[in-house]
C-alpha positions in Angstrom: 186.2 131.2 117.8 182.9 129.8 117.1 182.3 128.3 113.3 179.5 130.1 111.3 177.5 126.9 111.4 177.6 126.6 115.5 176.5 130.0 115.2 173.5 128.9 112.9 172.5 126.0 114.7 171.6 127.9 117.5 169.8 130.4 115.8 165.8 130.2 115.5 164.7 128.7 112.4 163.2 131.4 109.9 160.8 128.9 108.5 157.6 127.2 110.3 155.8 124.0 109.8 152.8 123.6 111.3 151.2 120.6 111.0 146.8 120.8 111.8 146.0 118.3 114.0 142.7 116.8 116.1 143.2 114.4 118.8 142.4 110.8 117.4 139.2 110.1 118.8 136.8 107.3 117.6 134.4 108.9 115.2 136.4 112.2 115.0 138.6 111.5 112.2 138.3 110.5 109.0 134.5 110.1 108.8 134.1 109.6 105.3 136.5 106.4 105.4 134.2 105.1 108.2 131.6 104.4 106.8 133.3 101.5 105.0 135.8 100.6 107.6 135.7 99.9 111.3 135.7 103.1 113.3 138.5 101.8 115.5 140.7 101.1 112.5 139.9 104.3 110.5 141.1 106.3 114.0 144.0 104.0 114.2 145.1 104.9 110.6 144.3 108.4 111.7 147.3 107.8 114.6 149.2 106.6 111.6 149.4 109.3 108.8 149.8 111.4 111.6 153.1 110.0 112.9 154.2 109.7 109.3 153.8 113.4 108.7 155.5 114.3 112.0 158.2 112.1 110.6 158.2 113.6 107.2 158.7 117.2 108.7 161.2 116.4 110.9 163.4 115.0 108.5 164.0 118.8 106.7 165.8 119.6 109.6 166.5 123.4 110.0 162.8 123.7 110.1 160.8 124.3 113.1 158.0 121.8 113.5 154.7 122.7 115.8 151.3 120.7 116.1 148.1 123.1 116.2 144.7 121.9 117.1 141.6 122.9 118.9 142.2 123.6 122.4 140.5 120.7 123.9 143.0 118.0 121.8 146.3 119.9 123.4 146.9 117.6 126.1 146.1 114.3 124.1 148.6 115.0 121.4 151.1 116.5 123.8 150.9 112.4 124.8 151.2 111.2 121.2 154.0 113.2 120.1 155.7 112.4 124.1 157.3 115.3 124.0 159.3 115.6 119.9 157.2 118.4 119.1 155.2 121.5 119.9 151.7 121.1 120.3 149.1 124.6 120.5 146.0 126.3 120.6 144.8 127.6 117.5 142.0 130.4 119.0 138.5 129.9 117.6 136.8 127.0 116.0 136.9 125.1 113.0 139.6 124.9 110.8 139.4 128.6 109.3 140.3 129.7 112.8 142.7 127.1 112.9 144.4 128.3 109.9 144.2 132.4 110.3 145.5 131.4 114.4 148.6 129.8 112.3 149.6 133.0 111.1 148.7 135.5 113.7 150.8 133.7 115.9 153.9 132.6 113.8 154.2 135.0 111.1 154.5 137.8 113.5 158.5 138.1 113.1 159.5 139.7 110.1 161.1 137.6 107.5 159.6 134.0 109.3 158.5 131.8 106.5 155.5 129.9 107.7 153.6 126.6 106.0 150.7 125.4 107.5 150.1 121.2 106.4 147.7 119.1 106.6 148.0 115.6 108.9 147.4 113.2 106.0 149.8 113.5 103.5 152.6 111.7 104.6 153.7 110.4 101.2 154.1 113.6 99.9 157.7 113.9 98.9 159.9 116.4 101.6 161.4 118.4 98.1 157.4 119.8 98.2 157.6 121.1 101.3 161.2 122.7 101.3 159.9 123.8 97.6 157.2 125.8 99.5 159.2 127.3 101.8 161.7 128.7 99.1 158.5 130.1 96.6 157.9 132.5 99.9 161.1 133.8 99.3 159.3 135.5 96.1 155.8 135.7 97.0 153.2 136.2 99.2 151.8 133.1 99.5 152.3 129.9 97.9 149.4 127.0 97.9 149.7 123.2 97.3 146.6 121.9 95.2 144.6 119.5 95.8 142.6 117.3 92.8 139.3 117.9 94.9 139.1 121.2 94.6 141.2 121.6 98.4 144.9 122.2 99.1 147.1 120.6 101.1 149.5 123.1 102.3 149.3 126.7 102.4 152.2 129.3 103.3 152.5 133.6 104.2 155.3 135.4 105.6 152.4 137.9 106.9 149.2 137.8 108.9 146.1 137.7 106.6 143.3 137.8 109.3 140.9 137.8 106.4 142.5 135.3 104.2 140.4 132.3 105.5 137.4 133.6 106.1 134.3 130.7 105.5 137.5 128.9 104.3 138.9 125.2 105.1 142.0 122.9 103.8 139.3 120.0 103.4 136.3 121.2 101.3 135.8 121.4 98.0 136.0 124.8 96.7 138.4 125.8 99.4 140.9 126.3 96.4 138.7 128.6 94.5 137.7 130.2 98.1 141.3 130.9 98.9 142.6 132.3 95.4 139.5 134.1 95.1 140.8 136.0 98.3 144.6 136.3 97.6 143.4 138.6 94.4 141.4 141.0 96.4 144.1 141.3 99.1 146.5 141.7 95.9 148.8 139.0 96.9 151.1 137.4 95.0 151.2 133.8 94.8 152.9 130.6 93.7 151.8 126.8 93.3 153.5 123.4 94.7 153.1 120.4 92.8 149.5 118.6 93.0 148.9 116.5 95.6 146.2 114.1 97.0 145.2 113.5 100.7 143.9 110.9 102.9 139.9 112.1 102.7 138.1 109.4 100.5 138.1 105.6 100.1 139.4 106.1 96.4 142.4 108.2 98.2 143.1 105.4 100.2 143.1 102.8 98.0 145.6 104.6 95.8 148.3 105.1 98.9 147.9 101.7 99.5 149.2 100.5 96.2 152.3 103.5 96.2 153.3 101.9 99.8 153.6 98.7 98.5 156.5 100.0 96.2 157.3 102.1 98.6 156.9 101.3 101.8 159.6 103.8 103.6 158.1 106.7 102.2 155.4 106.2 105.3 156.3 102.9 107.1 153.8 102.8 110.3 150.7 103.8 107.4 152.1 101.3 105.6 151.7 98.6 108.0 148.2 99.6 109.0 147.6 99.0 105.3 149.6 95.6 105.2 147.0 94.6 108.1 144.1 96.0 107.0 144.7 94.9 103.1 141.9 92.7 102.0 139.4 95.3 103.6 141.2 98.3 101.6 141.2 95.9 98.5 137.7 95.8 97.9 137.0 100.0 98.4 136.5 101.6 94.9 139.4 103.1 92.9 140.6 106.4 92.0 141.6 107.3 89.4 143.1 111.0 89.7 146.3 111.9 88.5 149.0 113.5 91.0 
């Protein structure tokens, strides 16, 4: 007789991370840090934070890890992730469409727990993320903050087609946008910790001291950083709390 946690292993994870994605094409990514920095190095640092966060996901296991992005990218980060992980279609453009294609197609089975993450926040400790996924046990939707006014993560166990409507993980009222909605629908939701991303050169400079302390918690950004350090040294400062 077969244990109960054979029987669990092959069973389909109930909760979904997916991790929103472009291809990591010179002057695509990370525009703001490139005016500043090389465009070649910004889109290699890009390759980097995105390879961290695929790392960080995997490691909470029982969770099912896919990459979405705009159709066009599919094949190139099929290449990049050779083969560890899912990559999709979201339908649509821009990343509204990305995130409303997130749950149409994954929070379709009733009781799947879904987060969709941003590509940049590979530091971010993996006791966030499972955190999120347990706060959907109790609510609609739970949202990681952002100190710019964005967020980070964002979870459902249901469909919202109008929950992102306008909306985006990387501008600045996107919080305000997103909350403003999840009272009209008369959803429920709950908060993760405050985080930062990897948007501005004040962001960056503040990674790059945390990964000197700690460089495990995102070892291939933190030797872009270790190579590109005197360059990062003389960006301005943040000053933001966590």
């Amino acid at each position: 007789m077969e244990s109960s946690s054979e029987i669990t292993e092959r069973l389909p994870s109930s909760r979904t991370l997916v991790v929103m994605a472009k291809a990591p094409r010179p002057g695509m990514v990370k525009t703001r840090l490139a005016q500043r920095l090389p465009v070649e190095a910004v889109t290699e640092l890009y390759c980097c934070l995105l390879d961290d966060t695929l790392a960080l996901t995997r490691s909470l296991g029982t969770v099912e890890v896919v990459i979405l992005c705009p159709a066009s990218d599919v094949e190139e980060l099929m290449r990049l992730g050779r083969g560890a992980v899912t990559v999709v279609a979201q339908k649509g453009e821009g990343l509204a469409a990305g995130l409303t294609s997130v749950f149409a197609r994954f929070a379709a089975p009733a009781g799947q727990h879904v987060i969709a993450f941003n590509s940049d926040s590979p530091h971010l400790p993996a006791s966030v993320l499972a955190s999120a996924f347990d706060a959907l046990t109790d609510h609609d939707v739970v949202v990681g903050p952002t100190n710019d006014g964005g967020y980070y993560l964002v979870g459902a166990k249901t469909a919202h087609p109008t929950l992102f409507y306008g909306d985006g993980m990387g501008t600045k009222s996107a919080l305000e946008a997103l909350l403003a909605r999840t009272r009209e629908l008369r959803l429920s939701t709950a908060f993760t910790e405050p985080f930062y991303d990897i948007d501005e050169e004040r962001d960056l400079t503040r990674l790059a001291a945390e990964l000197r302390l700690a460089p495990a918690r995102a070892p291939r950004t933190a030797v872009w950083l270790e190579q590109w350090g005197q360059a990062v040294a003389q960006l301005p400062t943040g000053t933001d709390d966590a």
